[in-house]
C-alpha positions, 0 to 999 in steps of 0.5 A: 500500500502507498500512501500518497501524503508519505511519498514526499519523504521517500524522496529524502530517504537515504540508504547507507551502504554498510549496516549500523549497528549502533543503533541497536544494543549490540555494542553496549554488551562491551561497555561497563555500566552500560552492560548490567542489564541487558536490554535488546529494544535499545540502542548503543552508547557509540550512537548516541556518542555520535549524536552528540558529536554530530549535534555539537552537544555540550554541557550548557544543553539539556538532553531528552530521552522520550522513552528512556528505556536503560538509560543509554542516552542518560548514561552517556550524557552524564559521562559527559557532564550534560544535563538530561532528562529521562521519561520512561513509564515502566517503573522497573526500566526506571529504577535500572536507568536512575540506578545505574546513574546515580552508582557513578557517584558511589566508591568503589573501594566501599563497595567493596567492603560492603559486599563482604557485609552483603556476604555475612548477612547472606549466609545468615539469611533464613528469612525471606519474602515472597513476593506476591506477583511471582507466588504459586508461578513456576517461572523459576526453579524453587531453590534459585528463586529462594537464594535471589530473595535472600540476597534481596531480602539481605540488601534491605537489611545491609546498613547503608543509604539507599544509592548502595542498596540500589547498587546491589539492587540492580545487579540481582535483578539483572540475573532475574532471567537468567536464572528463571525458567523462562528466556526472552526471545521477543517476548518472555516464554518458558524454556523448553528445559526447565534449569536445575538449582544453580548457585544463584550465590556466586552467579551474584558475586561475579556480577556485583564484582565485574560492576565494581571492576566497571566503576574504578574504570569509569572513575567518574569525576563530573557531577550534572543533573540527570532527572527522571520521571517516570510517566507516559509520554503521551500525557505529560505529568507535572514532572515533564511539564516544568520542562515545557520549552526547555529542551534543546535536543532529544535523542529516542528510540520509541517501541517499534510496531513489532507486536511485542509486548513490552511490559511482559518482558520485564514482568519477572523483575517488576514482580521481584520487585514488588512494583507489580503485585498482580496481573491487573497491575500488568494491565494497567501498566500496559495501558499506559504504554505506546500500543506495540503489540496484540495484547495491548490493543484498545478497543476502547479507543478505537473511535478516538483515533483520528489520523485519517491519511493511514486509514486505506493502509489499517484498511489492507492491513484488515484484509490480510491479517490473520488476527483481527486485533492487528489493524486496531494494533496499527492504528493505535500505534500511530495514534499514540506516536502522535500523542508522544510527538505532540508532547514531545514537541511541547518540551522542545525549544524554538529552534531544538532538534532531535534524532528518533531511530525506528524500525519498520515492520510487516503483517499479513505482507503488508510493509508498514513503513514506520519511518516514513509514516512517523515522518509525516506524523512529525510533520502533523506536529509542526515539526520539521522533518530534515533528513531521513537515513536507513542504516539497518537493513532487516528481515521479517519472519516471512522474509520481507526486506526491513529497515531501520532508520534515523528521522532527524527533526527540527522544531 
C-alpha cells in the first residue's frame, strides 16, 4: 500500500551502504555500566556518542530521552557532564536507568567492603519474602528463586543509604532471567528445559564484582543533573511539564510496531520487585504504554483515533491479517506516536532538534513503513522533518526486506 501524503519523504530517504549497528544494543554488551542489564529494544552508547558529536552537544544543553528505556542516552550524557532528562513509564526500566546513574557517584573501594557485609548477612539469611506477583508461578526453579530473595531480602537489611542498596539492587535483578525458567526471545516464554538449582550465590558475586571492576574504570569525576520521571509520554505529568520549552535536543528510540509486548518482558523483575503485585497491575501498566503489540490493543479507543491519511493502509492491513486485533494494533500505534510527538514537541525549544531511530515492520505482507509514516506524523506536529537515513537493513519472519532508520527533526 502507498500512501500518497508519505511519498514526499521517500524522496529524502537515504540508504547507507554498510549496516549500523549502533543503533541497536549490540555494542553496549562491551561497555561497563552500560552492560548490567541487558536490554535488546535499545540502542548503543557509540550512537548516541555520535549524536552528540554530530549535534555539537555540550554541557550548557539539556538532553531528552522520550522513552528512556536503560538509560543509554542518560548514561552517556552524564559521562559527559550534560544535563538530561529521562521519561520512561515502566517503573522497573526506571529504577535500572536512575540506578545505574546515580552508582557513578558511589566508591568503589566501599563497595567493596560492603559486599563482604552483603556476604555475612547472606549466609545468615533464613528469612525471606515472597513476593506476591511471582507466588504459586513456576517461572523459576524453587531453590534459585529462594537464594535471589535472600540476597534481596539481605540488601534491605545491609546498613547503608539507599544509592548502595540500589547498587546491589540492580545487579540481582539483572540475573532475574537468567536464572528463571523462562528466556526472552521477543517476548518472555518458558524454556523448553526447565534449569536445575544453580548457585544463584556466586552467579551474584561475579556480577556485583565485574560492576565494581566497571566503576574504578569509569572513575567518574563530573557531577550534572540527570532527572527522571517516570510517566507516559503521551500525557505529560507535572514532572515533564516544568520542562515545557526547555529542551534543546532529544535523542529516542520509541517501541517499534513489532507486536511485542513490552511490559511482559520485564514482568519477572517488576514482580521481584514488588512494583507489580498482580496481573491487573500488568494491565494497567500496559495501558499506559505506546500500543506495540496484540495484547495491548484498545478497543476502547478505537473511535478516538483520528489520523485519517493511514486509514486505506489499517484498511489492507484488515484484509490480510490473520488476527483481527492487528489493524486496531496499527492504528493505535500511530495514534499514540502522535500523542508522544505532540508532547514531545511541547518540551522542545524554538529552534531544538532531535534524532528518533525506528524500525519498520510487516503483517499479513503488508510493509508498514514506520519511518516514513512517523515522518509525516512529525510533520502533523509542526515539526520539521530534515533528513531521513536507513542504516539497518532487516528481515521479517516471512522474509520481507526491513529497515531501520534515523528521522532527524527540527522544531
Amino acid at each position: 500500500m502507498i500512501l500518497k501524503e508519505i511519498e514526499k519523504f521517500r524522496n529524502i530517504l537515504k540508504t547507507r551502504d554498510n549496516s549500523d549497528f549502533s543503533v541497536t544494543y549490540k555494542l553496549n554488551k562491551k561497555e561497563g555500566v552500560f552492560n548490567w542489564y541487558p536490554y535488546a529494544e535499545g540502542f548503543s552508547k557509540p550512537f548516541v556518542d555520535r549524536m552528540i558529536k554530530h549535534y555539537n552537544i555540550n554541557k550548557s544543553h539539556l538532553i531528552l530521552d522520550p522513552f528512556g528505556g536503560c538509560g543509554t542516552t542518560s548514561l552517556s550524557c552524564a559521562l559527559r557532564g550534560i544535563p538530561s532528562v529521562s521519561i520512561e513509564v515502566n517503573p522497573f526500566m526506571t529504577f535500572i536507568l536512575k540506578s545505574k546513574i546515580e552508582s557513578l557517584e558511589l566508591n568503589p573501594e566501599l563497595l567493596e567492603k560492603k559486599i563482604v557485609e552483603l556476604n555475612s548477612i547472606i549466609e545468615k539469611q533464613n528469612y525471606f519474602k515472597m513476593p506476591s506477583f511471582l507466588a504459586e508461578k513456576e517461572f523459576f526453579n524453587k531453590d534459585n528463586l529462594e537464594q535471589a530473595l535472600k540476597i534481596k531480602q539481605a540488601i534491605e537489611i545491609l546498613d547503608t543509604d539507599k544509592k548502595t542498596k540500589d547498587f546491589f539492587l540492580v545487579l540481582l535483578s539483572s540475573i532475574i532471567i537468567k536464572i528463571s525458567d523462562m528466556v526472552r526471545a521477543n517476548d518472555l516464554r518458558y524454556r523448553r528445559t526447565k534449569q536445575g538449582k544453580l548457585n544463584v550465590f556466586n552467579i551474584y558475586h561475579e556480577k556485583v564484582n565485574k560492576a565494581i571492576q566497571d566503576l574504578k574504570e569509569v572513575n567518574f569525576r563530573l557531577k550534572t543533573k540527570t532527572h527522571f520521571i517516570n510517566s507516559d509520554i503521551r500525557t505529560l505529568s507535572d514532572g515533564a511539564e516544568k520542562f515545557s520549552e526547555k529542551i534543546d535536543f532529544f535523542i529516542t528510540s520509541p517501541p517499534y510496531l513489532n507486536g511485542t509486548n513490552y511490559e511482559r518482558n520485564t514482568k519477572l523483575e517488576m514482580g521481584f520487585l514488588d512494583l507489580i503485585n498482580s496481573e491487573g497491575d500488568l494491565r494497567k501498566l500496559r495501558n499506559e504504554m505506546i500500543t506495540a503489540g496484540i495484547n495491548s490493543t484498545k478497543t476502547q479507543d478505537k473511535d478516538k483515533y483520528d489520523i485519517r491519511f493511514i486509514k486505506p493502509l489499517i484498511k489492507e492491513v484488515e484484509n490480510k491479517a490473520y488476527d483481527k486485533r492487528i489493524p486496531l494494533m496499527v492504528e493505535g500505534y500511530f495514534n499514540d506516536m502522535g500523542l508522544a510527538l505532540e508532547n514531545i514537541f511541547s518540551m522542545m525549544k524554538k529552534g531544538a532538534k532531535g534524532v528518533i531511530v525506528i524500525g519498520d515492520s510487516q503483517f499479513g505482507g503488508v510493509h508498514i513503513e514506520t519511518d516514513l509514516i512517523l515522518a509525516k506524523i512529525c510533520e502533523l506536529n509542526n515539526l520539521k522533518v530534515k533528513s531521513i537515513e536507513s542504516v539497518r537493513e532487516r528481515r521479517s519472519h516471512n522474509g520481507m526486506k526491513l529497515r531501520e532508520s534515523l528521522i532527524f527533526v527540527e522544531k
